[in-house]
N, C-alpha and C positions, 0 to 999 in steps of 0.2 A: 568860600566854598569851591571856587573851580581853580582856583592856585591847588586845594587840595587833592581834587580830583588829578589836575594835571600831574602831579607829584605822584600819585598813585600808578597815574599809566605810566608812566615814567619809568618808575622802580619794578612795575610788570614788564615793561617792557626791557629793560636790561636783563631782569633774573633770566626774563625765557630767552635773551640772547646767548646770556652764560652758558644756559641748561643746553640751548641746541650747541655752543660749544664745545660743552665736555662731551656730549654725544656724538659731534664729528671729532672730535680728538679720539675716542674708544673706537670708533667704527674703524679710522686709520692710523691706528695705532703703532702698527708694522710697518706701512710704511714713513710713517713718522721716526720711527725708532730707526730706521733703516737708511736715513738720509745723514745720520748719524755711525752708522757702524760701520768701525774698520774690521772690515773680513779680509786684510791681509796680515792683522796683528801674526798669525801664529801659522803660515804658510812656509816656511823651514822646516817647523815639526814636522808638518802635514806631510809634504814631500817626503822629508825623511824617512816616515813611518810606510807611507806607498810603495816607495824603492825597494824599502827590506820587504817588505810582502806581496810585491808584486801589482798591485793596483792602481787604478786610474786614481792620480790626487785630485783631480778632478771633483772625482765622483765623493771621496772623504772629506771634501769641503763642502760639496752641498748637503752632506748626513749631518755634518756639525752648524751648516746655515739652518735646517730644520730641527734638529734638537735641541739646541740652544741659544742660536745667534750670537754664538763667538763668545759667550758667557760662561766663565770656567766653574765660577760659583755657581750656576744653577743646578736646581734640584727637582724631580720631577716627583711625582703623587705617590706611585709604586717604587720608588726607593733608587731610581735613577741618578747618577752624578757627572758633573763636570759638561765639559763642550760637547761628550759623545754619547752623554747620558747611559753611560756604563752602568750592567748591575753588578752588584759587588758579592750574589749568590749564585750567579749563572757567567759572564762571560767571564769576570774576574779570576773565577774561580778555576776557568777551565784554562785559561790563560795561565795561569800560576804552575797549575799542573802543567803543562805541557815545556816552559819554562823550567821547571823543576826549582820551583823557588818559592815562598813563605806566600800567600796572599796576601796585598797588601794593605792596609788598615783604609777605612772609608776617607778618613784623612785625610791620605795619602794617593787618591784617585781624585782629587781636583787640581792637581800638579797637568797643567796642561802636557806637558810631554808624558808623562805614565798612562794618562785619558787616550791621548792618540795615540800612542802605543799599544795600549789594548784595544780599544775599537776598532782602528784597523786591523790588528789581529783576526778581531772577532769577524769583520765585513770582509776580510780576503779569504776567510773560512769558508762562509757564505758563500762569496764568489766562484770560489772554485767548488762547491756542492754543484752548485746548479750551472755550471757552465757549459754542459751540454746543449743545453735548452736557447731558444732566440732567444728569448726573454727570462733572459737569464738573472740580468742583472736587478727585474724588476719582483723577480724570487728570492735572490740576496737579498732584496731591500722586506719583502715581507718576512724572511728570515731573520732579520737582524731587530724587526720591528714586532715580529706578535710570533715569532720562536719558529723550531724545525717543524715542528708536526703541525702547525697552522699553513705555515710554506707546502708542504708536504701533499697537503689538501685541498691546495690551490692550484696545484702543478694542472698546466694541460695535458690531453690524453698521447700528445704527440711532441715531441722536441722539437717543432716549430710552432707550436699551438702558441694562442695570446693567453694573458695572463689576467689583466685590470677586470673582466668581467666573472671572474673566476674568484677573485676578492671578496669574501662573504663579511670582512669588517668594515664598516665605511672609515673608522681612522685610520683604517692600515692601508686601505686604498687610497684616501687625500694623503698617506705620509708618503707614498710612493710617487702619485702625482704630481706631487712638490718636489721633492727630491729630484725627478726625470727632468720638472721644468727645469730648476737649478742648474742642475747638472749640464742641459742642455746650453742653458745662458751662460756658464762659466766656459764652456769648448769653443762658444761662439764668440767670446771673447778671449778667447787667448791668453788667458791669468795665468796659465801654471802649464804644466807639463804633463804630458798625462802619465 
């Protein structure tokens, strides 16, 4: 009877070590995955696409560390693809026009250089909207994240005015967040060029 007992605490006691394992594996998940990922796999595109359009590569490597973590195949809920989590009804589209060339099939937007080609497209667009403004770059980012007329709505009443308390989405606020830390940690090291 107490061999069985013991067997019992035994196998309770492993399952609930497991259980809180998979729990702290979920809780740090990012950065588990993150000890793991080369976030210089595709820093030629990056820069490249910067250059032509004028922006911090800097800054396009932390939109693609928060939209996908360097993962060309993901997919997002509302119809988002690739590293820059492109839509293929809205930036795709305006890109194409402006380009004066075919839209390109959904396909054909998880081609890591066509992804940063448009997105930076799309985020230099942004940039120079709101480049008046100090916080400028944190209205590109809600630009590029929850569209113009959300940005739009956010603007402060002054072109030095702040911006983060002015963010009536709380995802669009934490995407911004993340993005600035990013952003920030990638200048402070020295990876790229701006």
């Amino acid at each position: 009877m107490k061999k069985s007992i013991k067997t019992k605490l035994g196998s309770l006691c492993f399952f609930m070590l497991a259980v809180a394992g998979v729990l702290l594996a979920l809780y740090y998940r990012d950065v588990i995955r993150d000890l793991f990922l080369d976030d210089t796999k595709y820093d030629h595109l990056i820069v490249q696409s910067a250059r032509k359009y004028g922006i911090d590569s800097r800054l396009v490597k932390a939109v693609i560390y928060r939209e996908s973590r360097f993962d060309p195949s993901a997919c997002g809920k509302a119809g988002e693809i690739g590293l820059m989590q492109i839509m293929q009804k809205f930036s795709v589209q305006d890109w194409a026009k402006e380009q004066g060339v075919e839209p390109p099939t959904a396909g054909m937007l998880y081609s890591p250089q066509l992804n940063i080609e448009i997105g930076t497209w799309y985020l230099a667009k942004a940039m120079a909207r709101w480049r008046d403004f100090k916080c400028g770059t944190e209205l590109a980012l809600c630009h590029y994240n929850a569209g113009d007329k959300r940005a739009q709505s956010w603007k402060p009443e002054s072109y030095d005015g702040e911006v983060m308390d002015r963010i009536k989405i709380k995802s669009t606020k934490n995407y911004v967040e993340a993005i600035m830390k990013k952003y920030r940690e990638y200048c402070k090291r020295g990876i790229m060029q701006p």
